[in-house]
N, CA, C and O atoms as CSV, one atom per row, in Angstrom:
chain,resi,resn,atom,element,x,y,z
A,1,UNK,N,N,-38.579,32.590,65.608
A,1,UNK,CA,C,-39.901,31.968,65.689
A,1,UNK,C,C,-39.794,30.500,66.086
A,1,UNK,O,O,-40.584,30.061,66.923
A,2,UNK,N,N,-38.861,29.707,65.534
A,2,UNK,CA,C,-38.766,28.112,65.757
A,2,UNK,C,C,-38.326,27.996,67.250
A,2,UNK,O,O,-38.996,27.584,68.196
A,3,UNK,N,N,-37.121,28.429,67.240
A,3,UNK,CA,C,-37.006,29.151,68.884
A,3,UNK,C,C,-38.163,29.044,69.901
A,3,UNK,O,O,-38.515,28.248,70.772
A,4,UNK,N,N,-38.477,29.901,69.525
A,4,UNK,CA,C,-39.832,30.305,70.654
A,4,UNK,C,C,-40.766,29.045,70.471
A,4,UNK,O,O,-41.146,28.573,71.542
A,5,UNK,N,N,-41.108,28.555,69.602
A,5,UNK,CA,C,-42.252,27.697,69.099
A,5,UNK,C,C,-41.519,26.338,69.648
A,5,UNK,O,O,-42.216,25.767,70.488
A,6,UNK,N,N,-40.449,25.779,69.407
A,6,UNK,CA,C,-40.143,24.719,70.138
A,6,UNK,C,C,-40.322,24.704,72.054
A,6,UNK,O,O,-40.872,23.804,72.689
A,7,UNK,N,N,-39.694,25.945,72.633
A,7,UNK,CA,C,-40.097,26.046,74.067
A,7,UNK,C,C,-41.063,25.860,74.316
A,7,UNK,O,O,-41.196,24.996,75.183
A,8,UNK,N,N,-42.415,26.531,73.739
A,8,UNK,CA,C,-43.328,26.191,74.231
A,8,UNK,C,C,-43.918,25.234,73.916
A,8,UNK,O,O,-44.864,24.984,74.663
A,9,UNK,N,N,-43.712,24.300,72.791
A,9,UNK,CA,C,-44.265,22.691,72.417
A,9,UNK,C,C,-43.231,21.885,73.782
A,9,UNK,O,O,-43.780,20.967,74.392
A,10,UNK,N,N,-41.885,22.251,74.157
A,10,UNK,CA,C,-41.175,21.394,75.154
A,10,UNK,C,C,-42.248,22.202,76.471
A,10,UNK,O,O,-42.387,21.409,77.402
A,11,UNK,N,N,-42.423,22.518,76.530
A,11,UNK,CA,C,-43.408,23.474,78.197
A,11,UNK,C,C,-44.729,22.518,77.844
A,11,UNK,O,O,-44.959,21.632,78.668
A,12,UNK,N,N,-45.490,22.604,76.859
A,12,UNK,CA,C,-46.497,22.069,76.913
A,12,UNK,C,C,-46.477,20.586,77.446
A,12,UNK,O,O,-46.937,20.001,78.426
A,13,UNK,N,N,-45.499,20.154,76.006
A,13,UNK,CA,C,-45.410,18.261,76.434
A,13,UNK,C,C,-45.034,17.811,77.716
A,13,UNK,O,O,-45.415,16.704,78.096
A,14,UNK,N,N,-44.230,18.640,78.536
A,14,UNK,CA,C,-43.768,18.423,80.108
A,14,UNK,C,C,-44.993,18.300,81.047
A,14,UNK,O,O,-45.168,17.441,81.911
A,15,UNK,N,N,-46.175,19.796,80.556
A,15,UNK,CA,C,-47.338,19.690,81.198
A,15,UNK,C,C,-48.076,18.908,81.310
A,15,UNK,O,O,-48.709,18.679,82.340
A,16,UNK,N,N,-48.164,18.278,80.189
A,16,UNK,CA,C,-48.707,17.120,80.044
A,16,UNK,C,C,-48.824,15.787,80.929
A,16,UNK,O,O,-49.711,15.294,81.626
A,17,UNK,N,N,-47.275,15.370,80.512
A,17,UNK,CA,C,-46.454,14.769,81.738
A,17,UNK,C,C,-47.060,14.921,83.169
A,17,UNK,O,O,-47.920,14.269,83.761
A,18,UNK,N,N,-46.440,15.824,83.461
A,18,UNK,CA,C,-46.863,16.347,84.708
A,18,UNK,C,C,-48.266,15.905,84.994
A,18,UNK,O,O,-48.429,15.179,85.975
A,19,UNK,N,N,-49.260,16.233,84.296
A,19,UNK,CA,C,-50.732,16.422,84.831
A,19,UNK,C,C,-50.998,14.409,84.658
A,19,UNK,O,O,-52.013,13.889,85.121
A,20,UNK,N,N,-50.150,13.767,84.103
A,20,UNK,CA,C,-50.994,12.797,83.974
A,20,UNK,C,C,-50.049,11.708,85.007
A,20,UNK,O,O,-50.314,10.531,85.252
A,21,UNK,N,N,-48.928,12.484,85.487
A,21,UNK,CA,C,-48.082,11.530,86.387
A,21,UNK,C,C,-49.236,11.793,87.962
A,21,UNK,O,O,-49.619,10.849,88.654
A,22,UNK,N,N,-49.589,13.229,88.225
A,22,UNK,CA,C,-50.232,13.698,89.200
A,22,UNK,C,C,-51.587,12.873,89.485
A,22,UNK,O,O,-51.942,12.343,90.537
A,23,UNK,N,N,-52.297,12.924,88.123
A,23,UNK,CA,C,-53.541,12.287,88.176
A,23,UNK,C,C,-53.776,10.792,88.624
A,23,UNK,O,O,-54.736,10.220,89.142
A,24,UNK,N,N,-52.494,10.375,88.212
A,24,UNK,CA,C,-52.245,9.031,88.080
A,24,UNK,C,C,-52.329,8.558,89.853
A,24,UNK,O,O,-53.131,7.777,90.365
A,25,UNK,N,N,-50.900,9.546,90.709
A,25,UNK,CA,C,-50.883,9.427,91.943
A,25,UNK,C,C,-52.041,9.048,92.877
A,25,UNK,O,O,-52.332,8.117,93.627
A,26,UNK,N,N,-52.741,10.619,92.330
A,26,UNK,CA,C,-54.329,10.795,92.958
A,26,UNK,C,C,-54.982,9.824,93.108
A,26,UNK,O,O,-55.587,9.582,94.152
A,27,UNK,N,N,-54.980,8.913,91.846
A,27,UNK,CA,C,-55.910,7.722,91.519
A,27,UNK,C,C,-55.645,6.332,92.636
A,27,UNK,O,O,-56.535,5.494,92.779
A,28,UNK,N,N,-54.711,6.260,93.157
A,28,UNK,CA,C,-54.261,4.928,94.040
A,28,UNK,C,C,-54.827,5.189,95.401
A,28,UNK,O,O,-54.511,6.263,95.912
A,29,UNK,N,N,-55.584,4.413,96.050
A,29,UNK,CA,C,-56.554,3.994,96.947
A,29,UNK,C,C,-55.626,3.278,98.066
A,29,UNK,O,O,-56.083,3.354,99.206
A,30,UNK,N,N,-54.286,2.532,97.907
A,30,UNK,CA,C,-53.445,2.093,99.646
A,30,UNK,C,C,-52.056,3.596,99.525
A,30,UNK,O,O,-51.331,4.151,98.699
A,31,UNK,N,N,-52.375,3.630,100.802
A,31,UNK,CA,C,-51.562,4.339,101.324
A,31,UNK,C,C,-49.835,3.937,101.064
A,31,UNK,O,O,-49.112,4.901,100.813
A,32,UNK,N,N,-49.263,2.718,101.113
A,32,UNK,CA,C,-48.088,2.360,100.391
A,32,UNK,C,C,-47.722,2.599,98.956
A,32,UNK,O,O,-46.597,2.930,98.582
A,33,UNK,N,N,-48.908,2.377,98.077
A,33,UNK,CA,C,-48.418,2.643,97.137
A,33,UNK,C,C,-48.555,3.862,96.284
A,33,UNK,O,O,-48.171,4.100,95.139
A,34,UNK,N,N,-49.497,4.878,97.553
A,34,UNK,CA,C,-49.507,6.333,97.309
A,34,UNK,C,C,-48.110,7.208,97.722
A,34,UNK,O,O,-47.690,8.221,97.162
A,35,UNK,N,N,-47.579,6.553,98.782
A,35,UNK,CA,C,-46.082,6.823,99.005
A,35,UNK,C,C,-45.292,6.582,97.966
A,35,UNK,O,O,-44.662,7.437,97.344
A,36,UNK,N,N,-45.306,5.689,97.806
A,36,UNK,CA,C,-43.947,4.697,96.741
A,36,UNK,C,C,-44.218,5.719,95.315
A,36,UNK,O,O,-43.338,6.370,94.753
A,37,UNK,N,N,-45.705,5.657,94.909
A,37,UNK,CA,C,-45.587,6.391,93.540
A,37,UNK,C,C,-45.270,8.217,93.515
A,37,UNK,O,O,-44.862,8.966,92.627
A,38,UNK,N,N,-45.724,8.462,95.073
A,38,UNK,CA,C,-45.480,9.936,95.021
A,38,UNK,C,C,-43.794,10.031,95.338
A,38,UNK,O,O,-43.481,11.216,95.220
A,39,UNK,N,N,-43.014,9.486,95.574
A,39,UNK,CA,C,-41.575,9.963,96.011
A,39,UNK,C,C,-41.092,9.316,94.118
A,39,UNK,O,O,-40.038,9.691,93.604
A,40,UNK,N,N,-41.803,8.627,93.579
A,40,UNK,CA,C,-41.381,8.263,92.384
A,40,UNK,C,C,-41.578,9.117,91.260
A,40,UNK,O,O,-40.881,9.088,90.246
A,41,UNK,N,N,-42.765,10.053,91.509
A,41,UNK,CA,C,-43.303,10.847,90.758
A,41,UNK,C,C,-42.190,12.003,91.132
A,41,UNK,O,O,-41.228,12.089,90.368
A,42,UNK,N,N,-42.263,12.956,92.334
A,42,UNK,CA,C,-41.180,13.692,92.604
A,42,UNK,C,C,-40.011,13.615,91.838
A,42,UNK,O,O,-39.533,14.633,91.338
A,43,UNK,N,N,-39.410,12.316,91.670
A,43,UNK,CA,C,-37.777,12.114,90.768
A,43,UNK,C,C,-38.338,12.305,90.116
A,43,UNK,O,O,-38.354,13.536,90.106
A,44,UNK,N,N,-39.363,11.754,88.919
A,44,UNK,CA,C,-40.093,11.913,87.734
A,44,UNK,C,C,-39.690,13.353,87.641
A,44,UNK,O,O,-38.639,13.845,87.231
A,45,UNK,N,N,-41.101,14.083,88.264
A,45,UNK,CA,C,-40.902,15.351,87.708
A,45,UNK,C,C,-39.997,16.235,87.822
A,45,UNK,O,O,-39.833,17.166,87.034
A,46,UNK,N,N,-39.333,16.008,88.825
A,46,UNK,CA,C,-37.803,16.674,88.580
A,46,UNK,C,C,-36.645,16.560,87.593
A,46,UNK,O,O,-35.974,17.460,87.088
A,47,UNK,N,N,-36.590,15.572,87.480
A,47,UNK,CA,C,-36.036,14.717,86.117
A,47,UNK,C,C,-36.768,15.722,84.551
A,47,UNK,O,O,-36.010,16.165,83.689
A,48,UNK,N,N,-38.286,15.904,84.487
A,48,UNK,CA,C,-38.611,16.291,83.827
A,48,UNK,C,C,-38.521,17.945,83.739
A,48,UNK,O,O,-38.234,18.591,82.732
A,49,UNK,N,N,-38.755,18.323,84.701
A,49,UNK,CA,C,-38.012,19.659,85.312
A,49,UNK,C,C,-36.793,19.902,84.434
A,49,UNK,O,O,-36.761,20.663,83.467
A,50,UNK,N,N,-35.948,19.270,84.826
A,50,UNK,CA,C,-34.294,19.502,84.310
A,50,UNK,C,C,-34.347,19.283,83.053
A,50,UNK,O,O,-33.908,20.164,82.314
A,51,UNK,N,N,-34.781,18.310,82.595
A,51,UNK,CA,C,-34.863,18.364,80.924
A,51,UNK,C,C,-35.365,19.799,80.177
A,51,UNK,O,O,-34.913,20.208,79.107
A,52,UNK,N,N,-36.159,20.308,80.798
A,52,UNK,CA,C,-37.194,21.240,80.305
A,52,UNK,C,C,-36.259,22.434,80.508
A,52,UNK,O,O,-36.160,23.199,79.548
A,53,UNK,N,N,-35.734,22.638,81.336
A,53,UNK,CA,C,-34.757,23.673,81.882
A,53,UNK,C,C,-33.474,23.534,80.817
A,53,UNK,O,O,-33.091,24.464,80.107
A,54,UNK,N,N,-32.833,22.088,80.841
A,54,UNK,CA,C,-31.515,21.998,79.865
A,54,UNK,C,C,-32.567,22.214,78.443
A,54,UNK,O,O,-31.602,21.985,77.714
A,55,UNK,N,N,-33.722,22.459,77.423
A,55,UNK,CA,C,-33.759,22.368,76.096
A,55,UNK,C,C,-34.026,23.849,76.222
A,55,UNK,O,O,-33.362,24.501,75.416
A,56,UNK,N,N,-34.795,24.549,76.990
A,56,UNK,CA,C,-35.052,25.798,76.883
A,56,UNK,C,C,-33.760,26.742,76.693
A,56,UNK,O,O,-33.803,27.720,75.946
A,57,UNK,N,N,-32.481,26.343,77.499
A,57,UNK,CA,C,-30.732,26.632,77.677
A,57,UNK,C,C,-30.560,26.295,75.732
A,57,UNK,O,O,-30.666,27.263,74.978
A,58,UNK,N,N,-30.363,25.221,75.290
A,58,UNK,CA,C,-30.593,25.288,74.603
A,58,UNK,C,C,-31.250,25.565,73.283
A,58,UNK,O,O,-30.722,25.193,72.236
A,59,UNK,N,N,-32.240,26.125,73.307
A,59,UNK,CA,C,-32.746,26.929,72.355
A,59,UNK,C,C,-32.655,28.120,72.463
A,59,UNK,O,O,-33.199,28.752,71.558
A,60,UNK,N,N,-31.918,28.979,73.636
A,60,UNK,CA,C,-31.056,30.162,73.702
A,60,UNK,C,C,-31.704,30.598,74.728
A,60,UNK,O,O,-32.170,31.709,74.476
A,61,UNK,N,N,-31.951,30.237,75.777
A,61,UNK,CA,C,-32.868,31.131,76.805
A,61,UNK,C,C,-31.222,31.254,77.773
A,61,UNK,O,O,-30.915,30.665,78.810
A,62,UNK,N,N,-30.655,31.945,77.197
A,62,UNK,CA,C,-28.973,31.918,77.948
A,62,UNK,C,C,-29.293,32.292,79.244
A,62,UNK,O,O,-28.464,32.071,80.127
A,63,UNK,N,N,-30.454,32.871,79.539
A,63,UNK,CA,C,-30.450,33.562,81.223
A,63,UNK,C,C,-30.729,32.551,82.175
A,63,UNK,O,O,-30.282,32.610,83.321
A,64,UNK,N,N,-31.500,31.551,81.734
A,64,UNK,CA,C,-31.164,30.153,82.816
A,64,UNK,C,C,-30.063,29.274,83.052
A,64,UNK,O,O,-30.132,28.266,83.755
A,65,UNK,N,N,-28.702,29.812,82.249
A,65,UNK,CA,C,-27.717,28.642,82.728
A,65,UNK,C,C,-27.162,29.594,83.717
A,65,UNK,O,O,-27.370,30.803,83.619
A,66,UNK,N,N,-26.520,29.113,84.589
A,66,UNK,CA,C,-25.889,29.345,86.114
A,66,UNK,C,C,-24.483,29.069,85.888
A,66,UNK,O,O,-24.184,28.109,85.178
A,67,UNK,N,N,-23.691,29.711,86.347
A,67,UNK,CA,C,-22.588,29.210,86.504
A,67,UNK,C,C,-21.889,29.283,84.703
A,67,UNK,O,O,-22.421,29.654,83.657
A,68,UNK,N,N,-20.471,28.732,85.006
A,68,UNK,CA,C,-19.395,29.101,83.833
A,68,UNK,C,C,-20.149,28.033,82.927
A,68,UNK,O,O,-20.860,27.237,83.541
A,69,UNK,N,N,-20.079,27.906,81.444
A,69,UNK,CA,C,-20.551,26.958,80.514
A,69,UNK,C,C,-19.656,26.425,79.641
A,69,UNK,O,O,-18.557,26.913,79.904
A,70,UNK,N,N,-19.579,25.615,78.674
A,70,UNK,CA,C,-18.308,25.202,78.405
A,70,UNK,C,C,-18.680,25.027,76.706
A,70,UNK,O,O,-19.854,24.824,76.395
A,71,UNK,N,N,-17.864,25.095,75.888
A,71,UNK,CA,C,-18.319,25.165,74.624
A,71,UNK,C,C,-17.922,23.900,74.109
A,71,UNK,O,O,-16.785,23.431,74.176
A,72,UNK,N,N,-19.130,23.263,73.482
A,72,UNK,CA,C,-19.144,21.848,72.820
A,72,UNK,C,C,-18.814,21.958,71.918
A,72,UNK,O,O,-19.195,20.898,71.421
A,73,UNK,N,N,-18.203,22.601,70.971
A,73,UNK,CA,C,-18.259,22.851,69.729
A,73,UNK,C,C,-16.364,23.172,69.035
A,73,UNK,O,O,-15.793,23.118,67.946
A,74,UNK,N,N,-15.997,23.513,70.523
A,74,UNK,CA,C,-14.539,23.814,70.091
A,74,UNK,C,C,-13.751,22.649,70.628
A,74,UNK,O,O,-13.866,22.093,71.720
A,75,UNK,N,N,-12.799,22.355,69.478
A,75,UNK,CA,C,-11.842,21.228,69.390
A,75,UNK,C,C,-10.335,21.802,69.376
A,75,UNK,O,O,-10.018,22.942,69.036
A,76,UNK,N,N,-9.448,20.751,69.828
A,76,UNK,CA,C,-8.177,20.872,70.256
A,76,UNK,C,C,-7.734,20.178,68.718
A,76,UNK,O,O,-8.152,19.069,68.386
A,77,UNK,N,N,-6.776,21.057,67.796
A,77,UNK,CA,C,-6.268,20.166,66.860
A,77,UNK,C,C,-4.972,19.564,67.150
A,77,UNK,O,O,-4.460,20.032,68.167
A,78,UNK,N,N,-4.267,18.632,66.539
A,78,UNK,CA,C,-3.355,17.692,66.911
A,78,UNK,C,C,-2.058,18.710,67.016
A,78,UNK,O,O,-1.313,18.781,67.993
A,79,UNK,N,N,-1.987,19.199,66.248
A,79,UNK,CA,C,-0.559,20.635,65.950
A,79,UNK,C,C,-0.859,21.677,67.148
A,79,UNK,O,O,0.179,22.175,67.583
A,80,UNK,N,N,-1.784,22.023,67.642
A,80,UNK,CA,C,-2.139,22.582,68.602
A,80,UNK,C,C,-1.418,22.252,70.154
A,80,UNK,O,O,-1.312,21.045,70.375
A,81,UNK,N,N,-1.129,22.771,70.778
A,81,UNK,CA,C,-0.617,22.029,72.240
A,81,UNK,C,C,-1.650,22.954,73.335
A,81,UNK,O,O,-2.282,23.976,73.070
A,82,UNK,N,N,-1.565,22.175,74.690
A,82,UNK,CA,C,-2.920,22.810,75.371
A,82,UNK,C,C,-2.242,24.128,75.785
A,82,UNK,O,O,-1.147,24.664,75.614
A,83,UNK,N,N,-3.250,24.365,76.327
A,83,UNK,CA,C,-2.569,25.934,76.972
A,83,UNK,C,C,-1.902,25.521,78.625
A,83,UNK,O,O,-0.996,26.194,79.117
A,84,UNK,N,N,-2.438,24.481,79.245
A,84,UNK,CA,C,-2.109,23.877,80.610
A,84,UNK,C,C,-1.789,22.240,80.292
A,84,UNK,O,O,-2.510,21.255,80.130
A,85,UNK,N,N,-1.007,22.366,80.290
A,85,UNK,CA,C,0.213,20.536,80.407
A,85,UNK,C,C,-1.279,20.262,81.505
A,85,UNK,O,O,-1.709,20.969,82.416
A,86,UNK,N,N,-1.776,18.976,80.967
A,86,UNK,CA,C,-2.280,17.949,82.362
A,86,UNK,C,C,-0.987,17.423,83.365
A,86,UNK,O,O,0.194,17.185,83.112
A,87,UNK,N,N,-1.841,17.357,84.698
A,87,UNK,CA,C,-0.898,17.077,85.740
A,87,UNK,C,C,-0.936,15.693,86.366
A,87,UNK,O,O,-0.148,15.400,87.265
């Protein structure tokens, strides 16, 4: 349940975002600084994009990560030796 209930409070608050970075754009009257804020907004929401994408990964939506993943959680102890000598 917390699971699920956090994704969609992170989906909502992004929307949010989103609708008020958009509105914001809309609102500017010179053409320069409708450029400047829309290529700014773009990183914005992509930026916000990826966040939304990396917490959802994290709260277990395992079918959006791509590619090999790496586990944060496992440590090398000192008595331990690696399995591959660095080169």
């Amino acid at each position: 349940f917390w699971k699920v209930a956090g994704g969609l409070l992170i989906l909502l608050i992004c929307a949010i975002n989103m609708y008020f970075v958009v509105a914001y754009v809309m609102s500017l009257n010179h053409l320069g600084l409708y450029i400047g804020a829309a290529v700014l907004s773009v990183i914005y929401l992509s930026f916000v994009a990826y966040l939304t994408w990396l917490c959802l990964i994290a709260l277990g939506a395992s079918f959006l990560a791509c590619g090999n993943t790496v586990s944060v959680t496992r440590t090398l102890h000192p008595e331990q030796s690696p399995s591959h000598p660095p080169k």
